[in-house]
N, C-alpha and C positions, 0 to 999 in steps of 0.2 A: 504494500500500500504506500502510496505517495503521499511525502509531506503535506503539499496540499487537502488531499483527499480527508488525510489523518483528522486535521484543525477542520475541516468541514465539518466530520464526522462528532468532534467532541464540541462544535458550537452546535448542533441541533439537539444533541442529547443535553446540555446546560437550559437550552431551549424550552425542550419538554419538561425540564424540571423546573422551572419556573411558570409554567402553565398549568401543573399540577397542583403548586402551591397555591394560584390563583384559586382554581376550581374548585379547593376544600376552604375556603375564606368564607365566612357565613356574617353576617349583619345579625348580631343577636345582643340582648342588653337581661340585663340582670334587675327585678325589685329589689331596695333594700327599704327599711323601715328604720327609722330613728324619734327616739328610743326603741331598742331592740327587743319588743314584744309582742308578742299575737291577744293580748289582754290590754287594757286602756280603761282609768275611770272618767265621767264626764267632765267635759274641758279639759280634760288632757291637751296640749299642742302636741303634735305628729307633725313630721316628715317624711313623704313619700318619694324616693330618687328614682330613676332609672339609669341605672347604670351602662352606661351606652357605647360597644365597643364601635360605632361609627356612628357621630352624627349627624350624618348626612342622609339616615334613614328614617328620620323626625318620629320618634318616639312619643307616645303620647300616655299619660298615663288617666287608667279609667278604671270602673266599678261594676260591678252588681248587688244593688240592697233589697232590702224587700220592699221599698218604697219605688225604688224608680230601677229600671236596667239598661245597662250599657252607655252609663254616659261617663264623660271626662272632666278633668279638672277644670273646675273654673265655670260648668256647664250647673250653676246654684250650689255649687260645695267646694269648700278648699280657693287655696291663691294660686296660681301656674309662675312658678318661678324657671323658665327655662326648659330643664329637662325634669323638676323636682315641683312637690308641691306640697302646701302648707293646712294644715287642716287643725283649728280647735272640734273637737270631736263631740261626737252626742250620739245617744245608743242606737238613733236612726243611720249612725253613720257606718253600722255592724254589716260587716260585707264582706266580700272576695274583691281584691283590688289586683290589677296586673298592669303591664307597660305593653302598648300594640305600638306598629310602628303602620304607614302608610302603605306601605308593600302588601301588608298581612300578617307578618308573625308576630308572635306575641309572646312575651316573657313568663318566668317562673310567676303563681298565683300565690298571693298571699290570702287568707282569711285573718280579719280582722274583728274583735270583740269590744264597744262598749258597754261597760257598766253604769247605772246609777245607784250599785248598788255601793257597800263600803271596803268589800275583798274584793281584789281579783289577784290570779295566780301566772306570776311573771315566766313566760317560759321561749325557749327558742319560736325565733317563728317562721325561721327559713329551716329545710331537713335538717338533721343532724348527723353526722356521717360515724358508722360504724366504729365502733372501737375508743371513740372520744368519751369524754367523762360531760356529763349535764346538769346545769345546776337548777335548781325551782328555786323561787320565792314565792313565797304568799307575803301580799301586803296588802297593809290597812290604808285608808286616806289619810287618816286622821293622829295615825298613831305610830310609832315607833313602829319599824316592821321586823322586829326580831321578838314575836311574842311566840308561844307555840304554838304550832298549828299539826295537823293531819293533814297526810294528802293522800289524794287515793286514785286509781288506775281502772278505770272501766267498773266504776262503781266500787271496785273493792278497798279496803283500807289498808296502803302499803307500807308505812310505821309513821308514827305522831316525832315531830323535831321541836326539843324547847327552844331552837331560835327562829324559827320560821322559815328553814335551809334547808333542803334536799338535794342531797347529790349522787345522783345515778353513774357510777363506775363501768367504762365498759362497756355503752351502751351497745347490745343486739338488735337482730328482727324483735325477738320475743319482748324488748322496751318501746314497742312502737304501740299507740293506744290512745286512749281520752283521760286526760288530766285535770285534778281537782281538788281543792284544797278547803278547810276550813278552821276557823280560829273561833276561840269556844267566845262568844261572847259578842264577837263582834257578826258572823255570820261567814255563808259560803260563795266560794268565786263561782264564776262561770266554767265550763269544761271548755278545751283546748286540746285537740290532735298534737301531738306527737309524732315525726316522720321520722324513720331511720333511713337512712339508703346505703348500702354497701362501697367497699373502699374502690376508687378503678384500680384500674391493673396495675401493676406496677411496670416502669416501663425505663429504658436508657435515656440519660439525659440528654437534651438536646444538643448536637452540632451545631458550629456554624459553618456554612458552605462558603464560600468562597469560591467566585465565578473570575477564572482569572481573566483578563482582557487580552487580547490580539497581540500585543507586542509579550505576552507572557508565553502563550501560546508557541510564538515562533522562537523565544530564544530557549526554550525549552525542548522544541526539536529540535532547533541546532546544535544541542549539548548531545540530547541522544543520538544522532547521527555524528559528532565526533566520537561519540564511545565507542557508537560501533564500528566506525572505522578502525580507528586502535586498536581495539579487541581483534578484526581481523587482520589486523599487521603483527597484532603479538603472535598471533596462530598458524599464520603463513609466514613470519618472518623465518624461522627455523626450515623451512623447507628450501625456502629462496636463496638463506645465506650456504646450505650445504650443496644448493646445486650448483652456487657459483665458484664454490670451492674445489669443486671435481672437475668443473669445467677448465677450471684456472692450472690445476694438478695436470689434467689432460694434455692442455696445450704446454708445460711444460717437461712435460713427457716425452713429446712429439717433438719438441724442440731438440731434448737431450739426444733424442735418436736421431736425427738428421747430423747434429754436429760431430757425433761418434764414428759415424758410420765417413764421413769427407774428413776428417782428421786422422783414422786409425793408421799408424806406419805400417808399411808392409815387413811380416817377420817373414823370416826365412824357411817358412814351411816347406817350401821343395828341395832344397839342400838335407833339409833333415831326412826327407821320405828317400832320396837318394841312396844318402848314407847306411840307412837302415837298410833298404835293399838290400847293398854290397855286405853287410854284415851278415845277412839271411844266407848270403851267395858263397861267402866263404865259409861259414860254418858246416853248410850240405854239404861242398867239395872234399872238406877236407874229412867229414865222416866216411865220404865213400874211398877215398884215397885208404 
């Protein structure tokens, strides 16, 4: 594969993955409640936010009571402060409150509680996630809120605290229920869900990508292709220097025998083969003599 082709090939794959990212982006916004309770007595001030991971999806926050359905801040109840809204409260004001955005979706639902009476029983009012620890209060309007109370869980009675504190260790499914409290004397709150939801998954912490840019690209193949050039100069270098080694030996080989061969003196080899003749010649004679 060609250089070029290569840097084609990994800007459409950087490509794809930021189109992926795109595609899982969702416009979604969270209710929160301030002060943090699903119970309120009358004239309580409340704070209703939506918490908005864009806002450019115009979040609106709205109701249903049993007086009127589906209307929004500002529509005879509460102030519109933005994306938040302000409400001194009254038992009319007892409902399911959520954040809708113009699109369509709509946010986690709150249920909310007033009282005229003189308990109510402070409790989460967003889920609660598994394994966390949960606190109750029962409180009075009027009075010190560490007196004792009972509290009890789908009618039954779960143990009486003399400071008006419960705290649920560990919360499971099996802590998920209707909550209720009461203080001798002064009377009982209203009941109040309890959501558990399990823990998500556990999972690897996030990367960060880094997309490099074009001039990173190419000096990055330019590195790999001197590598590998080198690499096969180191692997071929050993073949190339012994063949020019033999080559080199060759020709001076070929030298040596040319120069030996026009330089050699002539010995007197035929003198010798003579003499030995004559030797051969007189030694037969004189055996047969």
């Amino acid at each position: 594969m060609s250089l070029s082709s290569r840097m084609e090939e990994t800007s459409l794959l950087c490509l794809l993955f930021l189109i992926s990212l795109l595609s899982c982006t969702t416009n979604q916004a969270r209710l929160t409640v301030s002060p943090s309770s699903s119970q309120f007595f009358e004239y309580d001030f409340v704070t209703l936010s939506c918490e908005e991971d864009d806002s450019s999806a115009g979040w609106t926050l709205r109701r249903n009571t049993s007086k009127r359905q589906r209307t929004q801040c500002g529509d005879g109840w509460g102030e519109g402060a933005g994306s938040s809204c302000n409400i001194t409260v009254f038992p009319h004001d007892s409902g399911v409150y959520w954040c809708e955005s113009r699109e369509g979706p709509i946010s986690n639902m709150v249920k909310l509680t007033v009282t005229g009476g003189s308990v109510i029983l402070q409790s989460p009012v967003l889920p609660v996630m598994e394994g966390d620890d949960v606190t109750l209060l029962c409180k009075t309007k009027t009075t010190p809120s560490n007196l004792p109370a009972a509290f009890y869980k789908d009618g039954s009675l779960i143990r009486k605290q003399p400071t008006g504190h419960m705290t649920i260790q560990h919360v499971s499914r099996s802590d998920e229920g209707l909550y209720k409290c009461d203080i001798s004397g002064h009377g009982e709150s209203p009941s109040s869900w309890i959501t558990v939801t399990g823990k998500p998954a556990t999972t690897a912490p996030p990367t960060t990508t880094t997309i490099p840019t074009a001039p990173d690209l190419t000096a990055d193949s330019s590195l790999q292709l001197a590598f590998r050039i080198v690499l096969h100069l180191v692997v071929f270098s050993p073949y190339i220097i012994s063949t020019l080694i033999m080559m080199s030996l060759y020709q001076c080989r070929a030298r040596g025998i040319g120069i030996s061969d026009s330089t050699k003196p002539t010995l007197p080899d035929q003198g010798l083969d003579n003499e030995h003749d004559d030797v051969i010649t007189d030694v037969t004679t004189e055996y047969h003599f």
